[in-house]
N, C-alpha and C positions, 0 to 999 in steps of 0.2 A: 412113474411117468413125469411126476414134475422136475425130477431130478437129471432126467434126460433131457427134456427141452431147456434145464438151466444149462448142462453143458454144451447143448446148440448154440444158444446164444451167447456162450463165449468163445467160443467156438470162429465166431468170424471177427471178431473184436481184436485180432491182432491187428491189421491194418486200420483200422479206425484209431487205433490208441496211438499210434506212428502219427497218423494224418490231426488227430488233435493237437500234440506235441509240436507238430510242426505249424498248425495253425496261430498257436501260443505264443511261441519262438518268433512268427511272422508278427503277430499284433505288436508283442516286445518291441518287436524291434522299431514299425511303424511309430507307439507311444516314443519310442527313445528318440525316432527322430525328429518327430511333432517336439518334444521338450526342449530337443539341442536346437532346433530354431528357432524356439522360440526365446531360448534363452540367451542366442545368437542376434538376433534380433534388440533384444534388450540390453543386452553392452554396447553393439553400434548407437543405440541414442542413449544411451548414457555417458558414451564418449564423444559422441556430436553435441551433446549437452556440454559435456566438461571444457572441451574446445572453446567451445562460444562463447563458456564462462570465463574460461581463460583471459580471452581477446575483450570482453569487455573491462576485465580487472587490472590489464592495461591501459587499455584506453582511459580508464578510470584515472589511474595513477598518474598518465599525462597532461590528464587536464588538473588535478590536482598542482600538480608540477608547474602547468601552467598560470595558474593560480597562482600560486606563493610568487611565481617571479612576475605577475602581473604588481601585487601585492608590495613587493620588492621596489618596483620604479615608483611606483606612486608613495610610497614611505621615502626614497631620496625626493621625488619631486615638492615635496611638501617640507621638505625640512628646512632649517630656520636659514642656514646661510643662501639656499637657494634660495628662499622668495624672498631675503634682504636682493640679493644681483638681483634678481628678475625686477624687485619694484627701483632698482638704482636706473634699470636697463629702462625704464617706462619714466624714469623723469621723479622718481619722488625722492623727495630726501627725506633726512630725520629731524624732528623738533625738537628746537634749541627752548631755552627759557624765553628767547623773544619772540618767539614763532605761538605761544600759548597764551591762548584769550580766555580769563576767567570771566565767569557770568555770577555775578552774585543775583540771590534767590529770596527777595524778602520774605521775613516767616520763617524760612527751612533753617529746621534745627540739625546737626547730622549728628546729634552725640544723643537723640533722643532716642526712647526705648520700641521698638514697632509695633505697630499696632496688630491688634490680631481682627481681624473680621472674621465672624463666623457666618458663614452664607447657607441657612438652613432651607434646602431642597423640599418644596411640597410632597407632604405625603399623598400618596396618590392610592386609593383605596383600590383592593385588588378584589375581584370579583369570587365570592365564598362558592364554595367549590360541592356541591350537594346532591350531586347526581349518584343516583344508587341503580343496579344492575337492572331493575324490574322498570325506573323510568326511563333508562336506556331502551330495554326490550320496547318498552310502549312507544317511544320517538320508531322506532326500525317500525313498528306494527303500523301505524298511522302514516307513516310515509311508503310503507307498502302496499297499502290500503287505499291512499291520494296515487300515488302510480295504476294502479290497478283498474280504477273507475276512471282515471284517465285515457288508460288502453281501452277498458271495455265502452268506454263512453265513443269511442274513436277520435278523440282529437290528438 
């Protein structure tokens, strides 16, 4: 008896085992598509990334660029023969020996050795540092404590 009823039941299982297969085949294919966009998906902004990075590591290199030749004028505009013309061009000329007014300095020695001052900074005592986990708990306890009577008190 039970032997008969096992080859009933396989008995209709041809088409169920077709309809599984093709079920499988179906899911397959649904995962493979779910994966290809998304991994589709994931190179366009990884390419929209790279673009952008692109165009800023130019941009980059322009202002660089523009830099160095900012850099560039002001290194001519500063140099010696230029601001000799520039102060000729404003009226100054250069100092002769008769053009120089020495100042003598009673006292001042210039061949003397220098002095050193030493300028000692107030020590300023710093506050000893003694706080341990349990008087920490107890400041949280005691101001949760003054909160709390302050709720319950209603003010």
């Amino acid at each position: 008896m039970s032997q008969e009823w096992f080859q009933h039941a396989l008995g209709g299982t041809g088409w169920r085992m077709q309809r599984q297969a093709a079920a499988l085949a179906a899911l397959g294919l649904v995962i493979a598509i779910i994966i290809g966009a998304l991994y589709l998906a994931q190179s366009a902004s990884v390419s929209t990334l790279g673009r952008q990075l692109e165009a800023l590591i130019a941009r980059r290199n322009q202002l660089e660029q523009s830099n160095e030749q900012i850099r560039s004028e002001i290194a001519q505009l500063r140099s010696v023969p230029r601001l000799l013309a520039r102060a000729q061009e404003m009226g100054f000329t250069t100092a002769g020996r008769e053009n120089v007014e020495y100042l003598v300095v009673d006292g001042y020695n210039p061949n003397r050795a220098p002095a050193r001052v030493v300028a000692e900074a107030p020590q300023e005592q710093l506050p000893v540092y003694d706080e341990t986990f349990t008087g920490w708990l107890q400041q949280q306890w005691d101001w949760f404590s003054r909160q709390f009577r302050s709720f319950s008190s209603g003010e």
